[in-house]
RONUKOL-684609 format. One line per 5 residues: number of its first residue (from 1); for each residue x negated, y negated, z of N, C-alpha, C, O. Coordinates in steps of 0.02 Angstrom, whole numbers, plus 50000, padded with zeros to 5 digits. Each point is the difference from the previous one (the first is absolute). Example, Ala and Ser with C-alpha at 12.3 -4.5 7.8 and 13.67 -1.06 7.14 Angstrom:
BEGIN
1> 49340/50284/50390/50045/49941/50000/49955/49940/50000/49948/50001/50033  50070/49946/49931/49958/49941/50003/50039/49945/50037/49975/49945/50008
% end
This chain:
BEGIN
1> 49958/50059/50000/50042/49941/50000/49956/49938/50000/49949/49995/50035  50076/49952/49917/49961/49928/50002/50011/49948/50037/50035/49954/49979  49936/50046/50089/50019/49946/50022/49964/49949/50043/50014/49987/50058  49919/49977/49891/49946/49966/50001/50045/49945/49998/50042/49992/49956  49945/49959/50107/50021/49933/50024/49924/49957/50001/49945/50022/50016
6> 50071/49915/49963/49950/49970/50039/50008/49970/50050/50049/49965/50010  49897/50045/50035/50005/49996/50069/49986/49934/50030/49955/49992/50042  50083/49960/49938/49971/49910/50022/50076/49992/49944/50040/49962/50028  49975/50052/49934/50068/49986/49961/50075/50026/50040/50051/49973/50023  49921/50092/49971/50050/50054/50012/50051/50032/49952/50044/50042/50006
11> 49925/49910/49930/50053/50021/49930/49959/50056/49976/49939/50007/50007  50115/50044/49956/49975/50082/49964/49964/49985/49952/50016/49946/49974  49925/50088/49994/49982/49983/49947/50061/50020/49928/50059/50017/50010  49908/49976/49917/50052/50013/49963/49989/50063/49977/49943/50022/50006  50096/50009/49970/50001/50083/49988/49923/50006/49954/49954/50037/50016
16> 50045/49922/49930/49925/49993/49958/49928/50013/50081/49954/50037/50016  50075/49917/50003/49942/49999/50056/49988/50036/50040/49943/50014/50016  50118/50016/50014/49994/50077/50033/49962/50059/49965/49971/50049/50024  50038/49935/49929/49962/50079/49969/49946/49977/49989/49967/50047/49978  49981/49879/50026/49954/49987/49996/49967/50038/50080/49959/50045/50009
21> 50074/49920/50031/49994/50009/50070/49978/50063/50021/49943/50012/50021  50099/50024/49975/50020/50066/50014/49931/50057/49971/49982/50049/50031  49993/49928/49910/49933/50037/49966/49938/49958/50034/49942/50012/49982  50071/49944/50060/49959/49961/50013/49973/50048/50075/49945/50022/50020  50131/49978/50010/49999/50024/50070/49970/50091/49977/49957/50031/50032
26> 50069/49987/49927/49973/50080/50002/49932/50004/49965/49985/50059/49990  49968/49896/49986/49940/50015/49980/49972/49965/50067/49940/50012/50009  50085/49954/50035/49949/49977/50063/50015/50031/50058/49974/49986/50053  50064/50053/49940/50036/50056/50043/50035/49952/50071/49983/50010/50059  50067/49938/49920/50015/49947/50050/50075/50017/50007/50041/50010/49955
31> 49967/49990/50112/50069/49989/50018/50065/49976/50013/50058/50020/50005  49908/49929/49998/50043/49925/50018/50044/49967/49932/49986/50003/49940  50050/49976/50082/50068/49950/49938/49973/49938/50009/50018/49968/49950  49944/49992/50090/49982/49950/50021/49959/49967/49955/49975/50049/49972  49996/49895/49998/49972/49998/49934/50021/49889/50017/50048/49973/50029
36> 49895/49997/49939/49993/49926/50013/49928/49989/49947/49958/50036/49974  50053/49906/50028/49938/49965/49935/49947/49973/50060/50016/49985/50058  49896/50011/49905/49972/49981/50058/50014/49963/50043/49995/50020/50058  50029/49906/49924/50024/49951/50051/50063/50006/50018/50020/49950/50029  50013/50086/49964/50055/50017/50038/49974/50036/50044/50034/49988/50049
41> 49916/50059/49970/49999/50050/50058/49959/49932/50050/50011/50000/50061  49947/49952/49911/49955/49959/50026/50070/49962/50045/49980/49987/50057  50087/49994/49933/50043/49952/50017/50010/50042/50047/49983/49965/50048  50033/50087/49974/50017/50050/50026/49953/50042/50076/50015/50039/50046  49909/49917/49927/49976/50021/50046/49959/50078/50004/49979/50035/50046
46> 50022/49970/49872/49965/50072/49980/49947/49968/49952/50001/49940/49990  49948/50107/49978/49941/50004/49984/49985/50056/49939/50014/50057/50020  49967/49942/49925/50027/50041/49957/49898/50027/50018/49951/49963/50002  50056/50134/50010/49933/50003/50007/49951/49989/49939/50020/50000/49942  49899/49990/50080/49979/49987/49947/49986/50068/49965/49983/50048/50034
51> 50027/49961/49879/49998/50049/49967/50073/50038/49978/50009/50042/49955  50042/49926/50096/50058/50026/49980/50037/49987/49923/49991/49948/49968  50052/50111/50008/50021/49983/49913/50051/49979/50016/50030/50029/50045  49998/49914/49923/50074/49985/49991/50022/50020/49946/49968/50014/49950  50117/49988/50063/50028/50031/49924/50023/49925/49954/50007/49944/50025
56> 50000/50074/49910/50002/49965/49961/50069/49988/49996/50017/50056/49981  50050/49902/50025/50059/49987/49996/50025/49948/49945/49959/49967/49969  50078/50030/50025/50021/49948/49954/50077/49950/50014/50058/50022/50002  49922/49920/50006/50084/49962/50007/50001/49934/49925/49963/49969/49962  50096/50041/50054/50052/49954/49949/49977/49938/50028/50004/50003/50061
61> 49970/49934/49914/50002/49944/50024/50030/49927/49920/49984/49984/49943  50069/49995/50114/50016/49942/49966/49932/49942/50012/49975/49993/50056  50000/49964/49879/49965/49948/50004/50039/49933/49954/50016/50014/49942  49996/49932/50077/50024/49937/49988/49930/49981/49952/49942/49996/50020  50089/49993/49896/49959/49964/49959/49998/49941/49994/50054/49971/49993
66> 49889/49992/50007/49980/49948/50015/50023/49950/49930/49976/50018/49946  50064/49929/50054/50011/49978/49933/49969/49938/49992/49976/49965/50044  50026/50025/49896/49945/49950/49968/50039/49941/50032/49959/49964/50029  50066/50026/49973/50039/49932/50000/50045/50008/50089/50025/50055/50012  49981/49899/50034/50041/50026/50046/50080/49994/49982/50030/49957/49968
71> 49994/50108/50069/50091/49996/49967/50025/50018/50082/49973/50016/50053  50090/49972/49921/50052/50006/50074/49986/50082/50027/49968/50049/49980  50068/49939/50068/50006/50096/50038/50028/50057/49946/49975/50055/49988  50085/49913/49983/50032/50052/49949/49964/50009/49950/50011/50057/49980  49946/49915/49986/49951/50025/49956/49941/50053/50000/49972/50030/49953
76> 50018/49972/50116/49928/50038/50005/50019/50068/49972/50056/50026/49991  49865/50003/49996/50032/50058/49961/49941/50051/50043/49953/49970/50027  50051/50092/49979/49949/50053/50053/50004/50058/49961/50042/50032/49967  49872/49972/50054/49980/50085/49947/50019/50043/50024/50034/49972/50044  49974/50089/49964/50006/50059/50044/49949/50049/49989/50011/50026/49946
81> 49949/49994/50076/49938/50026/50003/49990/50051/50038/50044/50009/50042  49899/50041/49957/50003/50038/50049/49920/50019/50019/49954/50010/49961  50046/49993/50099/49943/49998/50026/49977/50022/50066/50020/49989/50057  49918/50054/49913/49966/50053/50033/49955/49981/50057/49951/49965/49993  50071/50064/50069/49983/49998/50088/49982/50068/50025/50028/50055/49992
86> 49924/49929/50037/49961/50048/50037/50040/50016/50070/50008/49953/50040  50018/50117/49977/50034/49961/50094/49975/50080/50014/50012/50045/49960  49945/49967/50116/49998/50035/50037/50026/50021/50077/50016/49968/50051  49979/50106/49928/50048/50042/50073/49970/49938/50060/49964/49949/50001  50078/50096/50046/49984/49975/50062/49930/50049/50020/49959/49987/50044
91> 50042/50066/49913/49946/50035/50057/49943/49993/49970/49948/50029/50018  50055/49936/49941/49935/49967/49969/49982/49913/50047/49974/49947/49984  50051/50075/50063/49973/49911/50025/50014/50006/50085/50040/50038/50028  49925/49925/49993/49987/49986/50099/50010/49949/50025/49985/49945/49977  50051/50069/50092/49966/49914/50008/49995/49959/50013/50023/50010/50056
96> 49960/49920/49944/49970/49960/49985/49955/49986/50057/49959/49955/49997
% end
């Protein structure tokens, strides 16, 4: 069963990302659902160890394009993009 949270969010990852997760957790032989980006475990008061692998994830991000000319609010127009984050277990980190 998939049910890798990040642990400073508390939101599920997305089904794409679970099965990233999930091959992540059975080649490092890790147990935990628990899972955060370096500075998220740092906000948190954790420490990602040195040498530890993070898994490779991917999110959807809206970005606001910058227009040549300035226009009102209803004009702006935003890319949708997607882009690749590193986030490790909890049992990869100590701490602080």
């Amino acid at each position: 069963m998939m049910n890798n949270i990040n642990a400073v969010t508390k939101c599920y990852y997305s089904v794409s990302n679970q099965v990233h997760l999930e091959a992540h957790k059975k080649e490092f032989d890790l147990t935990s659902d628990f899972w955060a980006g370096f500075n998220q475990w740092k906000q948190v008061g954790r420490k990602v160890k040195k040498g530890a692998k993070g898994c490779k994830i991917f999110m959807v991000w809206e970005k606001q394009e910058k227009p040549a000319k300035p226009q009102n609010d209803e004009n702006k127009k935003t890319k949708t993009l997607l882009k690749a984050l590193y986030v490790f277990n909890i049992e990869h980190t100590e701490e602080l």
